[in-house]
Residue, then its C-alpha position, 0 to 999 in steps of 0.5 A: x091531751x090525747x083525745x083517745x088515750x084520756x077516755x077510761x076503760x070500763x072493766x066490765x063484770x067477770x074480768x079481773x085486771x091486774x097491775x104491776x107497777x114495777x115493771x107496768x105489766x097488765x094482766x087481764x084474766x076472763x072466764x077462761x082467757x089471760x092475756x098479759x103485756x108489758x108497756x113503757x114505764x112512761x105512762x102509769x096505768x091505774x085502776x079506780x072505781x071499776x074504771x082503768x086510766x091510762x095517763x102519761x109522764x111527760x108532753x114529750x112527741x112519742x110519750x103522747x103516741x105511745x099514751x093513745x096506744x096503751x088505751x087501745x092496747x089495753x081496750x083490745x084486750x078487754x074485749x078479746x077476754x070478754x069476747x073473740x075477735x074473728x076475721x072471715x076469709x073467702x077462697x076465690x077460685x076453681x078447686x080453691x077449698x080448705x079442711x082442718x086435720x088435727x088443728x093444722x088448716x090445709x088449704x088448696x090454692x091451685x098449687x102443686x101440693x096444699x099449704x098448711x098452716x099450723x095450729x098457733x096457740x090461742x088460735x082457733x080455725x074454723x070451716x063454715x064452708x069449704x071457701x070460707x075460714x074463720x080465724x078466732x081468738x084473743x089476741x087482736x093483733x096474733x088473729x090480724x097477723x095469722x088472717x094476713x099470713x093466710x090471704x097472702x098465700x095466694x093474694x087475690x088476682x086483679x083481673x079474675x078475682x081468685x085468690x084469697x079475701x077478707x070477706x068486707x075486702x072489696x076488690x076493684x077488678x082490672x079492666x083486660x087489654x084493651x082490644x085495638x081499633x078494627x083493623x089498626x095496629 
């Protein structure tokens, strides 16, 4: 058996979760957050004693995949309820500054005009600091794709470091040409 996808997952207090058998819906609802997903009917999800299991129909190859993955699913969405998940980005760059106007992130990144990112649903930005935004929400896979969609406007240079960041990303900088021998070609 899968090493992840056979630990239960605890509900914890002030979140109600519900399944639909038929068509293997889960909806977990917290204090003000309701994420729902649909997963493969192969495997049965059921809840007993305040605890979800997860367990698969067969040994088939993608069967076992998609049983650790459902787990996962499930405890990602448990915590985004309970708790929001954040990713940090850092502008690196002379000028390179960010502001929010009416839910819309603007960011200047050294081009011509701003790049702007609309405001998404269950999304929130947020500005520490001018170099440093913050993408929060529920939904751990929507805050990766829309954190990744902002680093890749302007992805971080290897030789000077400018550009955008995650703000654990450790960077290897790129050593420059090498200078030549002293007077050699």
């Amino acid at each position: 058996m899968s090493k992840i996808g056979k630990k239960p997952i605890l509900i914890p207090n002030g979140v109600k979760v519900d399944i639909d058998s038929t068509t293997n819906e889960v909806s977990i609802k917290g204090k003000e957050i309701e994420l729902k997903r649909t997963f493969d009917k192969r495997i049965k999800i059921n809840i007993a004693d305040g605890k979800i299991n997860v367990e698969r129909s067969s040994e088939d190859k993608e069967i076992k995949s998609l049983h650790g993955l459902t787990r996962t699913l499930i405890a990602n969405m448990i915590n985004g309820v309970e708790k929001s998940f954040i990713k940090r980005l850092e502008l690196n760059g002379v000028g390179y500054k960010a502001s929010l106007d009416n839910g819309k992130l603007i960011i200047n990144l050294g081009y011509t005009h701003p790049v702007v990112f609309d405001a998404v649903p269950g999304i929130e930005y947020s500005l520490p600091a001018e170099t440093i935004i913050e993408v929060k929400g529920a939904d751990k896979e929507l805050v990766g794709l829309v954190a990744a969609k902002i680093r890749h406007s302007r992805n971080p240079d290897p030789y000077k470091g400018k550009g955008v960041k995650y703000s654990d990303e450790v960077l290897r900088k790129k050593v420059g040409k090498a200078l030549g021998k002293a007077g050699g070609k």
